[in-house]
TIRO-2110 file (N, C-alpha, C; in Angstrom, 1 decimal):
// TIRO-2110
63.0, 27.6, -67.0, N, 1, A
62.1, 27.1, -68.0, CA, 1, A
61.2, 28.2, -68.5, C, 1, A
60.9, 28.5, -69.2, N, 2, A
60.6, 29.9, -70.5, CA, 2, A
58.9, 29.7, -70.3, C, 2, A
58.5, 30.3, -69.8, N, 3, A
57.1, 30.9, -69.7, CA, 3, A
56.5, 31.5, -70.7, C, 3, A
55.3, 31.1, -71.6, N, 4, A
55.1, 31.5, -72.3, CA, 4, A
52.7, 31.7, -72.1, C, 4, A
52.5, 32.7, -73.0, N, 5, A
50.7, 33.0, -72.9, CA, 5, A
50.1, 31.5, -74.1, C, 5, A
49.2, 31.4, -74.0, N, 6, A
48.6, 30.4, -74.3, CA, 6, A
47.5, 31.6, -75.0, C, 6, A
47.1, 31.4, -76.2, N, 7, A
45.9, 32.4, -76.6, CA, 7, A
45.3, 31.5, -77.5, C, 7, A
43.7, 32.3, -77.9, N, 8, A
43.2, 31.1, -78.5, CA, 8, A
43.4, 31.8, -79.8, C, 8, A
41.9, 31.8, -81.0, N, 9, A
42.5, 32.5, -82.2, CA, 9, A
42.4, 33.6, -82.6, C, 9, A
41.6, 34.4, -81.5, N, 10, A
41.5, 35.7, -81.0, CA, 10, A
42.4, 36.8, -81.0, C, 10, A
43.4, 36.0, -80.1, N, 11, A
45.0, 36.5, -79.3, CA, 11, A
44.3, 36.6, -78.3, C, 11, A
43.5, 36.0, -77.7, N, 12, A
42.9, 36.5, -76.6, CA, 12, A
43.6, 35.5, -75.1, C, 12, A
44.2, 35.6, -74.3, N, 13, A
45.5, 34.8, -73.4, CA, 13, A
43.7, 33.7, -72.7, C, 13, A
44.6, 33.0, -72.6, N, 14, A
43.5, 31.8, -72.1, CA, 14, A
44.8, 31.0, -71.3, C, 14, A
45.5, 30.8, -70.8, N, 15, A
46.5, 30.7, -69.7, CA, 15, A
47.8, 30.6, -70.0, C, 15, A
48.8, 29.7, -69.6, N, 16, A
50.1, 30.0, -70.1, CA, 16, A
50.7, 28.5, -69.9, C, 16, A
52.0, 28.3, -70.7, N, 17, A
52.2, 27.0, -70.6, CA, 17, A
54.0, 26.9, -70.0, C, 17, A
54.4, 26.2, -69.7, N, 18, A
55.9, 26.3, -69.8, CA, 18, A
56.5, 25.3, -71.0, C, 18, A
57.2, 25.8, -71.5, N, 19, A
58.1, 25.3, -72.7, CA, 19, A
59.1, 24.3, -72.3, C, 19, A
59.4, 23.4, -72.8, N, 20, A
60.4, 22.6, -72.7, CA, 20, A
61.9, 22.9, -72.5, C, 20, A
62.5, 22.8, -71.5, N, 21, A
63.7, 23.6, -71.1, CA, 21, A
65.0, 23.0, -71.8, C, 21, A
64.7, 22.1, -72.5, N, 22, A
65.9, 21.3, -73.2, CA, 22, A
66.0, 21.9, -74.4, C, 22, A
65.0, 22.3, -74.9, N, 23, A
64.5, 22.5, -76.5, CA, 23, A
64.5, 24.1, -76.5, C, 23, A
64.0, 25.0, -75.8, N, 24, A
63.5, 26.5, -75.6, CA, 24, A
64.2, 27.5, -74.6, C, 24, A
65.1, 26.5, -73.5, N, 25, A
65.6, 27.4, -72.9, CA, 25, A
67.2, 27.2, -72.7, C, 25, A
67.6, 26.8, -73.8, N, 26, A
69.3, 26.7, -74.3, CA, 26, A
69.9, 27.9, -74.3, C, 26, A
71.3, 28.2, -74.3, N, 27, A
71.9, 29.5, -74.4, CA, 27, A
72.1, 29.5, -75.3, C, 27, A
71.8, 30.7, -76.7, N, 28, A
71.9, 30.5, -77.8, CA, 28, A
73.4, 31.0, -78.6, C, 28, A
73.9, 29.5, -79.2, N, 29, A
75.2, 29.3, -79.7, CA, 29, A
75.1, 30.4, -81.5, C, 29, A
75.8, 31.5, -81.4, N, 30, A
75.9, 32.2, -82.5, CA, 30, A
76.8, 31.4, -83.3, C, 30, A
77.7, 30.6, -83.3, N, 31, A
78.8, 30.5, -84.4, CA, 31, A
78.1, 28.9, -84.3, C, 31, A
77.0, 28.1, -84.0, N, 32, A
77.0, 26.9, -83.9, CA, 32, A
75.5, 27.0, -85.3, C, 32, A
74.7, 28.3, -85.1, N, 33, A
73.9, 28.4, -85.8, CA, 33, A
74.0, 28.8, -87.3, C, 33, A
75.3, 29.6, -87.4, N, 34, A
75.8, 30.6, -88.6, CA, 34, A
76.3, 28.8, -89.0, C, 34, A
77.0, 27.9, -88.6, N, 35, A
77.2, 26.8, -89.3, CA, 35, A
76.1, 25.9, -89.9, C, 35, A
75.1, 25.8, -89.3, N, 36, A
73.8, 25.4, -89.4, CA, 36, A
73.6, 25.5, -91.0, C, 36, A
72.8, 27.2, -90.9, N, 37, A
72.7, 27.6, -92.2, CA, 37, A
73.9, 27.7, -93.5, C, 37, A
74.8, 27.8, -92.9, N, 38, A
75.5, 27.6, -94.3, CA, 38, A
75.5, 26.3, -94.7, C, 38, A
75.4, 25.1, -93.7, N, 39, A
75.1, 24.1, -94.5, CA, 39, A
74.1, 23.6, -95.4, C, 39, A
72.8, 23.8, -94.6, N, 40, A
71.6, 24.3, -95.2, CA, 40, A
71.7, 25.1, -96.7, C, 40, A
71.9, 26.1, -96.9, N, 41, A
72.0, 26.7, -97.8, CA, 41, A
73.0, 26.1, -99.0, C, 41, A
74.3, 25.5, -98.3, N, 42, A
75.1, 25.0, -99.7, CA, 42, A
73.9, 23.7, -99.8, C, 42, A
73.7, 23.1, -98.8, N, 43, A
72.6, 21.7, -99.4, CA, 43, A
71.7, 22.3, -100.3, C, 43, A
70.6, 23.7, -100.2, N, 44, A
70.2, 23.4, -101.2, CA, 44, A
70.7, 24.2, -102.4, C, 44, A
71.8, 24.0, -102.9, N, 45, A
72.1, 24.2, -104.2, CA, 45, A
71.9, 23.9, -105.2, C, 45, A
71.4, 23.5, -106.5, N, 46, A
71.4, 22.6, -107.5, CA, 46, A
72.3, 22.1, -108.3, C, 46, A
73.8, 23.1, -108.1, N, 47, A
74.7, 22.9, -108.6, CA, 47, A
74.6, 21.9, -110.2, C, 47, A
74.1, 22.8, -111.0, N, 48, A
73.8, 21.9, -112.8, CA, 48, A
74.3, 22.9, -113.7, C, 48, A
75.1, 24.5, -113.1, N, 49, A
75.7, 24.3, -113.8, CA, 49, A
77.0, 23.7, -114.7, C, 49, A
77.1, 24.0, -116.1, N, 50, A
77.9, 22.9, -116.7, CA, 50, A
78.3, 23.8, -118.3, C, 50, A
79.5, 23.8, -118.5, N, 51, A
80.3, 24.4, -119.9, CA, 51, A
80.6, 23.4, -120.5, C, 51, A
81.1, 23.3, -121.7, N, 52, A
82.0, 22.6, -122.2, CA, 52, A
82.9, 22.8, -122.8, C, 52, A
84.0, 21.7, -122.5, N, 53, A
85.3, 21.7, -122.6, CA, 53, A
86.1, 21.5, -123.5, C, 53, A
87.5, 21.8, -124.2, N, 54, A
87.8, 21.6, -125.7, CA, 54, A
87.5, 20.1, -126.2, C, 54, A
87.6, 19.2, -125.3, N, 55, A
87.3, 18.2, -125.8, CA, 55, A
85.5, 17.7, -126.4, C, 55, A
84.8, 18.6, -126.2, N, 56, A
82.9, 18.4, -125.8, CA, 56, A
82.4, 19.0, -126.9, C, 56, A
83.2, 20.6, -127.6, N, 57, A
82.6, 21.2, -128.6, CA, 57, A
82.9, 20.7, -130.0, C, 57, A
81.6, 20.8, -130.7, N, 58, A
81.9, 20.5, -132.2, CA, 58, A
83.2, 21.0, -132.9, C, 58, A
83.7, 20.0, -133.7, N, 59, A
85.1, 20.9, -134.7, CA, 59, A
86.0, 19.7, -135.1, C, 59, A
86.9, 20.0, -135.8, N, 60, A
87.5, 18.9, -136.2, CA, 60, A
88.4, 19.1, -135.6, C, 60, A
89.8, 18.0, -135.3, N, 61, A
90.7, 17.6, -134.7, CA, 61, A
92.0, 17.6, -135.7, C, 61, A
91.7, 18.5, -137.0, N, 62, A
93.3, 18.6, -137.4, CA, 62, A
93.4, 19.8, -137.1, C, 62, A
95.0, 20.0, -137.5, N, 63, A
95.8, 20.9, -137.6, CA, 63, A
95.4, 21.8, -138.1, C, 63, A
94.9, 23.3, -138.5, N, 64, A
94.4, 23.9, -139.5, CA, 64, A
94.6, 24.8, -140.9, C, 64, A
96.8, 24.1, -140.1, N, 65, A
97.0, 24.5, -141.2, CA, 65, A
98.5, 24.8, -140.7, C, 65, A
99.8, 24.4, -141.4, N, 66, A
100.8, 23.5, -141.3, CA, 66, A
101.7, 25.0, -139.9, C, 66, A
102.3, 23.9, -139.4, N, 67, A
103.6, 24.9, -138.3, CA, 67, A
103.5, 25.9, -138.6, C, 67, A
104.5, 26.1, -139.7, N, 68, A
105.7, 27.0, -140.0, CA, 68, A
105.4, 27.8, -141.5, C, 68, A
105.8, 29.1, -141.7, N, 69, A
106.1, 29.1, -143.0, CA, 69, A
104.5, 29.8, -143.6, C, 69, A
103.3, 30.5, -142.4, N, 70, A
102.5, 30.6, -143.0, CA, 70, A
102.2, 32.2, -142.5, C, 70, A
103.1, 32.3, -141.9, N, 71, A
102.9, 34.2, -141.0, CA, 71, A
101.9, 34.0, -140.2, C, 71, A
101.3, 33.2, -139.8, N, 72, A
99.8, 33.1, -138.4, CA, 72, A
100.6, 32.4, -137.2, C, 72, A
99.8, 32.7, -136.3, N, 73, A
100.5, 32.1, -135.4, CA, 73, A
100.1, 30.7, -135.3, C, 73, A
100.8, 29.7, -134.6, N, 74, A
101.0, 28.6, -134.4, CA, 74, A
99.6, 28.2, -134.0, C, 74, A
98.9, 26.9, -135.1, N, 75, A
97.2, 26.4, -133.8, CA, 75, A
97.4, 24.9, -134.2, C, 75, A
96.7, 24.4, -133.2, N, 76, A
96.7, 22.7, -133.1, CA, 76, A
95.2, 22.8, -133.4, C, 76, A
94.2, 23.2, -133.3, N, 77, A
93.1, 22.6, -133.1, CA, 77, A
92.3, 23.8, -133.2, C, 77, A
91.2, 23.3, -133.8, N, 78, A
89.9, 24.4, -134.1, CA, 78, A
88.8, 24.9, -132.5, C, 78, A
89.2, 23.8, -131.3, N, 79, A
88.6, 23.4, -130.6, CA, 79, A
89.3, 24.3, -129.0, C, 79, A
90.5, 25.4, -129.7, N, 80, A
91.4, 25.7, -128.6, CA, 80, A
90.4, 27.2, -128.0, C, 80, A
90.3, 26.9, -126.6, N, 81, A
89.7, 27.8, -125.9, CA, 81, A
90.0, 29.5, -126.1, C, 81, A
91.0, 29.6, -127.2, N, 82, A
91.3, 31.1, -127.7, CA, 82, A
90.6, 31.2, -128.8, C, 82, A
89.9, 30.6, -130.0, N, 83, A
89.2, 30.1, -130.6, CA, 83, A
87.4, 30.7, -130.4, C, 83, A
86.7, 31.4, -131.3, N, 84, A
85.4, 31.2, -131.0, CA, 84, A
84.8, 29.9, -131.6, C, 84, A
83.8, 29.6, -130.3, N, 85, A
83.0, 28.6, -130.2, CA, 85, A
84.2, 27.6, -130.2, C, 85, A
85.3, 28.0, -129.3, N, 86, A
86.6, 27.1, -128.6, CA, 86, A
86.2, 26.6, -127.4, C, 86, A
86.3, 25.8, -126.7, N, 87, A
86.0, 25.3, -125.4, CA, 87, A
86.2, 26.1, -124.3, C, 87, A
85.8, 25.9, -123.1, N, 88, A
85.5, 26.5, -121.8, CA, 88, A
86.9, 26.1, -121.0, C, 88, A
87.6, 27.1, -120.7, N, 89, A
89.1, 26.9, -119.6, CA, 89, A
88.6, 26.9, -118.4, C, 89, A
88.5, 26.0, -117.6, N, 90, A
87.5, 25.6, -116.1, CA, 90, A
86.6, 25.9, -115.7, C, 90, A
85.7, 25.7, -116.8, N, 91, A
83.9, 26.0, -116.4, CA, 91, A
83.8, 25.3, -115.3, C, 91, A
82.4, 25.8, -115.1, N, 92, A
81.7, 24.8, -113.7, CA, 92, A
81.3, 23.7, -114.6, C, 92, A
81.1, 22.5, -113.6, N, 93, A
80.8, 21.5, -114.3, CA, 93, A
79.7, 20.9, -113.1, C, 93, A
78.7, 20.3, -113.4, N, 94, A
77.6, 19.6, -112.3, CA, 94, A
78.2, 19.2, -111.1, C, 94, A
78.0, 19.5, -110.1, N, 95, A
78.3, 18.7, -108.8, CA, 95, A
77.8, 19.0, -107.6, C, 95, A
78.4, 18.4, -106.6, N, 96, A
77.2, 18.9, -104.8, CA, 96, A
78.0, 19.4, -104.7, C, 96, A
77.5, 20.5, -103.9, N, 97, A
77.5, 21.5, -103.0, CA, 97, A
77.5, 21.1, -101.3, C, 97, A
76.7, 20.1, -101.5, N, 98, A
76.3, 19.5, -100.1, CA, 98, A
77.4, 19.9, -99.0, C, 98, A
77.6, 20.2, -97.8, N, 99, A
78.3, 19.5, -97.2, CA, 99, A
77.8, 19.1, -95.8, C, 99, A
78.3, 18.6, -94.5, N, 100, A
78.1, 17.9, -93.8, CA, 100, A
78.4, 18.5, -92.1, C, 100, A
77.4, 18.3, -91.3, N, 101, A
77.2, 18.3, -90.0, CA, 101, A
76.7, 17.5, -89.3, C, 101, A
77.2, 17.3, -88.1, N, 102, A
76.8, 15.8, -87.1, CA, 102, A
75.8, 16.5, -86.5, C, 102, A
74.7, 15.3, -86.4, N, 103, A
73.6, 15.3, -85.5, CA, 103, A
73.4, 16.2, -84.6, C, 103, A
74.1, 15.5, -84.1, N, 104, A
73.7, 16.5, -82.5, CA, 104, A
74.1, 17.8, -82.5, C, 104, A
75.8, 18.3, -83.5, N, 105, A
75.6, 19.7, -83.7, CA, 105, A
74.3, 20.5, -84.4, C, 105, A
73.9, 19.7, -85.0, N, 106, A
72.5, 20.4, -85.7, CA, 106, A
71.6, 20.4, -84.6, C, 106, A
71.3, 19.7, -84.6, N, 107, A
70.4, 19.6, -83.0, CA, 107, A
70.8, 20.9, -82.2, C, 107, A
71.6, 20.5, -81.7, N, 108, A
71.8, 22.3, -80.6, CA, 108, A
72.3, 23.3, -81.6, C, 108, A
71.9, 23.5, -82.4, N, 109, A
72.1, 24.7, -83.1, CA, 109, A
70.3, 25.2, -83.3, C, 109, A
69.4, 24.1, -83.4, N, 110, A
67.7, 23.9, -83.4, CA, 110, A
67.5, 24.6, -82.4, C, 110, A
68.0, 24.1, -81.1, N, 111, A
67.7, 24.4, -79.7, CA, 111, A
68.5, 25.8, -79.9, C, 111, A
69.2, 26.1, -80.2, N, 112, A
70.0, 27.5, -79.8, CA, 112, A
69.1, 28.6, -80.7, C, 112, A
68.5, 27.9, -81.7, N, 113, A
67.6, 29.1, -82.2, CA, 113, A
66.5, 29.4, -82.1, C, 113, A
65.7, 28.2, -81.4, N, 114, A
64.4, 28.2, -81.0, CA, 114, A
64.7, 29.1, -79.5, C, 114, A
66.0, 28.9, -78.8, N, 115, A
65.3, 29.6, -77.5, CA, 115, A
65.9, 31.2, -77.8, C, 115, A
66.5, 31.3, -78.8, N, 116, A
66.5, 33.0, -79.3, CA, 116, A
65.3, 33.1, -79.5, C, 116, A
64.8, 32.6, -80.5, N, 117, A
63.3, 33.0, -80.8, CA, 117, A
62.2, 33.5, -79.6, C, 117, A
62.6, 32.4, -78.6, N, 118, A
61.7, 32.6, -77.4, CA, 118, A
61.9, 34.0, -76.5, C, 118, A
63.4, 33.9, -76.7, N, 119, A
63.7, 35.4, -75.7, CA, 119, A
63.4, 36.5, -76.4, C, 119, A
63.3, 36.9, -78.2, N, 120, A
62.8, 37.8, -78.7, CA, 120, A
61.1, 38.0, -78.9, C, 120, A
60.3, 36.8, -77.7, N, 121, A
59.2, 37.0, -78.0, CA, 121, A
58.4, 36.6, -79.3, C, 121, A
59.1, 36.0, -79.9, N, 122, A
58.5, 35.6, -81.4, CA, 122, A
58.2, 34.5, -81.2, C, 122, A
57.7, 33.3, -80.5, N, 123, A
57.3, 32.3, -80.4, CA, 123, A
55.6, 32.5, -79.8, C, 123, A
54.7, 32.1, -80.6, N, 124, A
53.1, 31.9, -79.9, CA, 124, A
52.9, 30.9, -80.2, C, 124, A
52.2, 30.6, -78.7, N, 125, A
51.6, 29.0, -78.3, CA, 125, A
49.9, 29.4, -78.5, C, 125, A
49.2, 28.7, -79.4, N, 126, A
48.0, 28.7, -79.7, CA, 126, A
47.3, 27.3, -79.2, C, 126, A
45.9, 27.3, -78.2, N, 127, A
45.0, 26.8, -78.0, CA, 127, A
45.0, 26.0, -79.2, C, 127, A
44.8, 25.9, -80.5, N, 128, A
44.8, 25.1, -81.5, CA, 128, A
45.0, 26.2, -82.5, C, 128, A
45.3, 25.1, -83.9, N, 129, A
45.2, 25.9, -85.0, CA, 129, A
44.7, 25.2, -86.3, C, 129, A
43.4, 25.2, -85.8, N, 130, A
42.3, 24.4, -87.7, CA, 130, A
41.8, 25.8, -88.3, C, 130, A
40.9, 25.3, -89.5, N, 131, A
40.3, 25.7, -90.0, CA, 131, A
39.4, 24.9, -91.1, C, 131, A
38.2, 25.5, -91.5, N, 132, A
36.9, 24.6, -91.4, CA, 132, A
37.6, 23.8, -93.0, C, 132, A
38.0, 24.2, -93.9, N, 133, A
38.2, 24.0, -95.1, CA, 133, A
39.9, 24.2, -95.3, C, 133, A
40.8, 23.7, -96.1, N, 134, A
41.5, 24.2, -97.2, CA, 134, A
41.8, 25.0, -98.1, C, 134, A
41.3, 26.4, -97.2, N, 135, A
41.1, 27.6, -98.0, CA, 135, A
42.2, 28.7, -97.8, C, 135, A
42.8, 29.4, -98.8, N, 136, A
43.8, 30.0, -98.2, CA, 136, A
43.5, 30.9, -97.5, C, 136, A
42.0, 31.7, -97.8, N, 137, A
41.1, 33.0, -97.2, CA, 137, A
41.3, 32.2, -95.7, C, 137, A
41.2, 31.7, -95.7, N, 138, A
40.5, 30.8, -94.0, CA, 138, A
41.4, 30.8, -93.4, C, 138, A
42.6, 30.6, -93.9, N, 139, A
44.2, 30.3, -93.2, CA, 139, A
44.6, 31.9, -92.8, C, 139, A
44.0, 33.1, -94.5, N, 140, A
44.9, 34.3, -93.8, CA, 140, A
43.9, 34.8, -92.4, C, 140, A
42.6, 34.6, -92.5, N, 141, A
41.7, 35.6, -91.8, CA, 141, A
42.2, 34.5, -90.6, C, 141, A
42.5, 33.9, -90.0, N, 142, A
42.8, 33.1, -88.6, CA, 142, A
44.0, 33.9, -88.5, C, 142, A
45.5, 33.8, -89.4, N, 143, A
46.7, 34.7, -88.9, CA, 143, A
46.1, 36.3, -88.5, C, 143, A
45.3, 36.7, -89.3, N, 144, A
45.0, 38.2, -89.1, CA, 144, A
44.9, 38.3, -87.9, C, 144, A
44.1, 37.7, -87.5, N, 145, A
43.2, 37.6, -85.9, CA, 145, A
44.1, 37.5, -84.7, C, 145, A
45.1, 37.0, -85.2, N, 146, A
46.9, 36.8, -84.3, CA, 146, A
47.0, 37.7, -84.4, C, 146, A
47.2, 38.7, -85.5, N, 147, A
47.9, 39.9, -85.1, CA, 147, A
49.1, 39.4, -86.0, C, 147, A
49.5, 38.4, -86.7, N, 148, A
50.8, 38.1, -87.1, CA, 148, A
51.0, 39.2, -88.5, C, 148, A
52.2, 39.6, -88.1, N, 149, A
53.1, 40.2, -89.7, CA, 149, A
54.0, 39.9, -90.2, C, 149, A
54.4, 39.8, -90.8, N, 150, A
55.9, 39.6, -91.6, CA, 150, A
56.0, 38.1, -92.0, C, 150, A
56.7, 37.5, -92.0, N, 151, A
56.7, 36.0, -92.2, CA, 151, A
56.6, 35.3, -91.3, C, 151, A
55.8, 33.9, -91.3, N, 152, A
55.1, 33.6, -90.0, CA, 152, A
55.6, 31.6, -90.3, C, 152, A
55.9, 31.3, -89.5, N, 153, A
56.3, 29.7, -89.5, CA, 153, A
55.1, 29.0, -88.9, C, 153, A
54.5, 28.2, -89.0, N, 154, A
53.8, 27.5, -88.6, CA, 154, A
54.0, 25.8, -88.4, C, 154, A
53.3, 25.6, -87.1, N, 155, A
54.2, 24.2, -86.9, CA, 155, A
53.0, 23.1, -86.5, C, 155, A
52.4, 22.6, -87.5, N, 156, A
51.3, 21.8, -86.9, CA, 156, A
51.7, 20.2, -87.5, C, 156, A
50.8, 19.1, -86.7, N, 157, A
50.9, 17.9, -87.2, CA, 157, A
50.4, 17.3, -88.4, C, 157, A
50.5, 16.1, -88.9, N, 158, A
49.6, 15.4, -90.3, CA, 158, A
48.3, 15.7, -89.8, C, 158, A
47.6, 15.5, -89.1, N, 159, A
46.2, 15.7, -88.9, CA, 159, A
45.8, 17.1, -89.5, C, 159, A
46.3, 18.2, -89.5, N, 160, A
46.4, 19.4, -89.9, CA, 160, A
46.3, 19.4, -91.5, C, 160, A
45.8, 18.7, -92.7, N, 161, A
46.1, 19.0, -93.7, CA, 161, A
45.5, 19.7, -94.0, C, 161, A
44.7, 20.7, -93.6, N, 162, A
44.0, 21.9, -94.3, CA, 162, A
44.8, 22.9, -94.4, C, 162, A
45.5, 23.1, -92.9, N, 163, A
46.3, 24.3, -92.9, CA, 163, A
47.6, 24.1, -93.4, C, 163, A
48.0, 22.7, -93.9, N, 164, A
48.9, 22.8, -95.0, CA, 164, A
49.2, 22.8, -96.2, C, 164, A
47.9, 22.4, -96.9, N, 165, A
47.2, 22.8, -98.1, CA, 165, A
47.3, 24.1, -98.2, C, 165, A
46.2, 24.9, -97.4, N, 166, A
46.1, 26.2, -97.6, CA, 166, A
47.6, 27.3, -97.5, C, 166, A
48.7, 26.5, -96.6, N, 167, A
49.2, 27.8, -96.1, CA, 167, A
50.1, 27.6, -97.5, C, 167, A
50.1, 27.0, -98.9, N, 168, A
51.0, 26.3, -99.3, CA, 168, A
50.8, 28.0, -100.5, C, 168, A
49.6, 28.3, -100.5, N, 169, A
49.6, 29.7, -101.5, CA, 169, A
49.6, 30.7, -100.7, C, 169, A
50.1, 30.9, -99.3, N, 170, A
50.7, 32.1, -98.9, CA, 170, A
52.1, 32.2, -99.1, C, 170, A
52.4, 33.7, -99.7, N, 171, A
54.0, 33.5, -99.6, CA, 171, A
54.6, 34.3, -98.2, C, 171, A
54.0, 34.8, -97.6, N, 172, A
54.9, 35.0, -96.4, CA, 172, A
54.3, 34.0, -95.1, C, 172, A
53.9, 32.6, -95.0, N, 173, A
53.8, 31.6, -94.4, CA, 173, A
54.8, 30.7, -95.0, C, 173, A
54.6, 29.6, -93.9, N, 174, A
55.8, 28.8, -93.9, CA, 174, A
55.0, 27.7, -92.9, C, 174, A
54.5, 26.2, -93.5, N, 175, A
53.9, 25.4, -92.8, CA, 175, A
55.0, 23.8, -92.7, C, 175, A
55.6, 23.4, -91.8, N, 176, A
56.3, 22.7, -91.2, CA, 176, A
56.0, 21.7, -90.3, C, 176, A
55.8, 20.6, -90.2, N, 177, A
55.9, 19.5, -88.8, CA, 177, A
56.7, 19.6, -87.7, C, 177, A
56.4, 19.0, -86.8, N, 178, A
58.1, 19.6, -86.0, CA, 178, A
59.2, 18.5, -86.1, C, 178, A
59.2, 17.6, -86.9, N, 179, A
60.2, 17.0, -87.5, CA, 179, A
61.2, 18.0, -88.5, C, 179, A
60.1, 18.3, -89.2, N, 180, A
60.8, 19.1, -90.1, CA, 180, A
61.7, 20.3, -90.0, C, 180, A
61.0, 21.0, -88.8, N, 181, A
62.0, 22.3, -88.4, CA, 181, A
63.3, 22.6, -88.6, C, 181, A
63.8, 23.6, -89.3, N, 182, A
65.2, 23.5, -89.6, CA, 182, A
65.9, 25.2, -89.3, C, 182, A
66.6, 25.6, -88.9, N, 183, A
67.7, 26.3, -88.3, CA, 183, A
67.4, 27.7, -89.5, C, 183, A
67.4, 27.8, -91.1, N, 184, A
66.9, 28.5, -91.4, CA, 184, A
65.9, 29.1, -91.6, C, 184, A
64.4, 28.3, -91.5, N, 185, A
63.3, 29.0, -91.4, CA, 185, A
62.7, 29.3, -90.0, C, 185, A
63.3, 28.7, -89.1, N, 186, A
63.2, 29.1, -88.2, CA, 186, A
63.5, 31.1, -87.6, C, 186, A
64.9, 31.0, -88.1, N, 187, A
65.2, 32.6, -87.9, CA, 187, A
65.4, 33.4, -88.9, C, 187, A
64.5, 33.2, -90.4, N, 188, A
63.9, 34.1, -91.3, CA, 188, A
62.9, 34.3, -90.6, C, 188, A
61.8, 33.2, -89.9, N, 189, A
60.4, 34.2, -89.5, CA, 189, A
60.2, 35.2, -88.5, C, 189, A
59.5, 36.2, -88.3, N, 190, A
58.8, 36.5, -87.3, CA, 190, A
58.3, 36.5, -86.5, C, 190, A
57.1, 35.1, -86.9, N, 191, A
56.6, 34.8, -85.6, CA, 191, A
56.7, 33.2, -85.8, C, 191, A
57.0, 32.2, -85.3, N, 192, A
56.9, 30.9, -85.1, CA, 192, A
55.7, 30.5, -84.1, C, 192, A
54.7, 30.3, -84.7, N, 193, A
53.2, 30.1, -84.2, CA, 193, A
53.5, 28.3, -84.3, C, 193, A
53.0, 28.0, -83.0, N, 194, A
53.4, 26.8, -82.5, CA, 194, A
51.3, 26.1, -81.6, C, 194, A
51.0, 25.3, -82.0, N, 195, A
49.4, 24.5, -81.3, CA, 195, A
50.0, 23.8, -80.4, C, 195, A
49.7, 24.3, -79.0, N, 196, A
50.1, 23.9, -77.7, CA, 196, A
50.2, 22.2, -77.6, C, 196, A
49.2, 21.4, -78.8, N, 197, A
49.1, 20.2, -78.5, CA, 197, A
50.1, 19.5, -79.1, C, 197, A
51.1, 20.4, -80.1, N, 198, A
52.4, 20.1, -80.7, CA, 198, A
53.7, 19.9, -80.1, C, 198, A
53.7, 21.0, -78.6, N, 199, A
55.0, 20.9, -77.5, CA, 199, A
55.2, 19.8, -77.7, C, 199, A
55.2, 18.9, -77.2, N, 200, A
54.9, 17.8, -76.8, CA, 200, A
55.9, 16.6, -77.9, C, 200, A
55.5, 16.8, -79.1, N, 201, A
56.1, 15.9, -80.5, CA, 201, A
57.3, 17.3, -80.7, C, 201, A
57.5, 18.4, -80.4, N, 202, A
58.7, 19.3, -80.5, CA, 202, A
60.0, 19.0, -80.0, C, 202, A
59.1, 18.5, -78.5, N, 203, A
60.7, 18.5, -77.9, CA, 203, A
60.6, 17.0, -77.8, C, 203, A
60.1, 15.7, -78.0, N, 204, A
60.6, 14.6, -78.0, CA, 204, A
61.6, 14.6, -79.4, C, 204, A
61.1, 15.0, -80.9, N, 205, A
61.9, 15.0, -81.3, CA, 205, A
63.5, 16.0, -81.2, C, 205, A
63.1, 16.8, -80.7, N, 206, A
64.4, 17.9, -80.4, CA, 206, A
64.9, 17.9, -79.4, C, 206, A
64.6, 17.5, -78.4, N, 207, A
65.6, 17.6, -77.4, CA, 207, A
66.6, 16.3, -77.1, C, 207, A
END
């Protein structure tokens, strides 16, 4: 079970907690996670692009001008994709990208990357994490005080709407519930700054 410092907003260690061994101390599955994210990633596609096709572009539908007998080569249509402002020969057309993973593989791919995180030391358990207002100043000067750099995940409850307000105009924050947690933002950040009173709603939903 993964031992981890408890600090308050200092970084100052104020005791230590043990992590949930279902959720934080998995063996971490590399080819279970790389599936993860690519599904992630094709989901969010928007997939809108869209051409159109000889049948879609303006033009008229005769002949333009008889078979035989005129020295040009042979055309049916004003609308033929060799033609300018002729139609698109297999454009992309709108559609999902989406595709699909079962539960529980997503699930232990969560676990497989949360307890990497843990063994690289990028996981801090904080005493709590408020702040007086919904101010972004308020949100960075508390991360400063951690010591955090680079892109930082944060994982607090609904009661927390300040620090989700606020963390919403930082761009190297990332403010999440632990429902929400997902396999990419997880191992883009840093540090995954976690309020000890959250364990708890982490691994019931995750493990």
């Amino acid at each position: 079970m993964p031992i981890v410092d408890v600090v308050d907003t200092k970084k100052k260690k104020i005791g230590t907690v043990d992590l949930p061994n279902e959720v934080f101390g998995c063996k971490p599955h590399g080819s279970l996670v790389h599936e993860a994210v690519v599904m992630q990633r094709a989901c969010g596609r928007q997939g809108t692009a869209s051409t159109l096709r000889r049948g879609e572009v303006s033009g008229s539908g005769k002949k333009p001008w008889k078979q035989k007998h005129t020295g040009r080569a042979r055309a049916g249509s004003l609308r033929s994709p060799v033609w300018r402002h002729g139609g698109t020969v297999f454009g992309p057309k709108p559609r999902s990208y989406a595709v699909g993973m079962p539960k529980k593989k997503y699930r232990a791919a969560i676990q497989s990357a949360l307890s990497a995180k843990v063994s690289e030391g990028g996981v801090i358990v904080v005493a709590e994490l408020v702040i007086a207002e919904a101010k972004t100043k308020l949100l960075a000067a508390a991360l400063a005080q951690l010591e955090i750099g680079g892109h930082a995940l944060l994982v607090v409850g609904d009661q927390n709407s300040h620090v989700v307000q606020a963390g919403k105009n930082l761009s190297n924050v990332t403010v999440l519930r632990p429902e929400d947690l997902n396999v990419y933002d997880v191992l883009r950040c840093r540090s995954l700054v976690i309020p000890q009173g959250e364990l708890d709603r982490v691994k019931e939903v995750w493990s």
